[in-house]
C-alpha positions in Angstrom: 34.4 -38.3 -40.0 32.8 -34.9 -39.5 34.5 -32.3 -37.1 30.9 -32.7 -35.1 31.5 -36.5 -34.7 34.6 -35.7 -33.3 33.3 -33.1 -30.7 30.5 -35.8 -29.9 33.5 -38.3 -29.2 35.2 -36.0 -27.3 32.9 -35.0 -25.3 31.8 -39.1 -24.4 35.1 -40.0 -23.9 35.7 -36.7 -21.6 32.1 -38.0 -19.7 33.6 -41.4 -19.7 36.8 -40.3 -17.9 34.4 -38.3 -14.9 32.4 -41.1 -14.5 35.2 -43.1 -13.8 37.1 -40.8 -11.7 34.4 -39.2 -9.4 33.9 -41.9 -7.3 37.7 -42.8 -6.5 38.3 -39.1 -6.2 35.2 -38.4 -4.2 36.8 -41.5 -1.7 39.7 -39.6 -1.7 38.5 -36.5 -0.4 36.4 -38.0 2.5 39.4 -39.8 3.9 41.2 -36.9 3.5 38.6 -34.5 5.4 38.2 -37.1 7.8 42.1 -37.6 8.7 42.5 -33.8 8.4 39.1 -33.2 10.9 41.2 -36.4 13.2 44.6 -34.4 13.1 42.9 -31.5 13.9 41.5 -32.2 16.9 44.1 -34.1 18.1 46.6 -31.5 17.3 48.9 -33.8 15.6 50.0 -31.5 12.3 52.1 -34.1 10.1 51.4 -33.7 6.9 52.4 -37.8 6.4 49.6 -38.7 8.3 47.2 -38.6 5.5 49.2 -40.3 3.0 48.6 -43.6 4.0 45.0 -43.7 5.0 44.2 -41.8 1.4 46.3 -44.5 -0.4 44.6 -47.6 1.0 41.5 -45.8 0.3 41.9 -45.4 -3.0 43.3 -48.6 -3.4 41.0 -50.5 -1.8 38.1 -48.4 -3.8 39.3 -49.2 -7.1 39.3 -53.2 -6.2 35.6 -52.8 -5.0 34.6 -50.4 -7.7 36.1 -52.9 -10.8 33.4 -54.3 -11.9 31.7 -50.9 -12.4 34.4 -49.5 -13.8 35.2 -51.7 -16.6 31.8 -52.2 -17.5 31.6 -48.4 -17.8 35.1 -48.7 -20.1 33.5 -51.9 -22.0 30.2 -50.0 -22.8 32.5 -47.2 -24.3 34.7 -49.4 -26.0 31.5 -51.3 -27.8 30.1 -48.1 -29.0 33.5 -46.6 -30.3 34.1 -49.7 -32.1 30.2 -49.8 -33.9 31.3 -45.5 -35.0 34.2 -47.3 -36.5 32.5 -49.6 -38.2 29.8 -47.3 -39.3 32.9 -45.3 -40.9 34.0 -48.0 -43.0 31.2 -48.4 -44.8 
């Protein structure tokens, strides 16, 4: 395996892990700007008070996003295992 392969791999599996992460992450931030705008204006400043909201969130976003994610870690399993095999022979 060439040091290039293994900057190509790198770099996939590094895309791989963003493409996996931005949505959950990008749910995590609304709820959190949207508890924090809430808290705000009601003048309620406990720092609790997002926990809970975030973690349901994120929660409930990974059960609906499942099926996208594991496709996305199936696709990327499938094509590391056909490099391997290209190695072998």
């Amino acid at each position: 395996m060439l040091p290039a392969d293994v900057t190509d791999l790198l770099k996939e599996s590094i895309f791989v892990v963003l493409k996996m992460s931005s949505p959950i992450l990008l749910i995590a931030l609304v709820v959190g700007s949207v508890i924090s705008l809430l808290q705000t204006l009601v003048q309620l400043q406990e720092q609790t008070i997002t926990f809970v909201p975030k973690l349901f969130a994120i929660l409930f976003s990974v059960i609906l996003l499942s099926n996208y994610l594991s496709s996305i870690l199936f696709n990327f399993s499938l094509s590391l295992f056909d490099k391997i095999q290209q190695l072998s022979h």
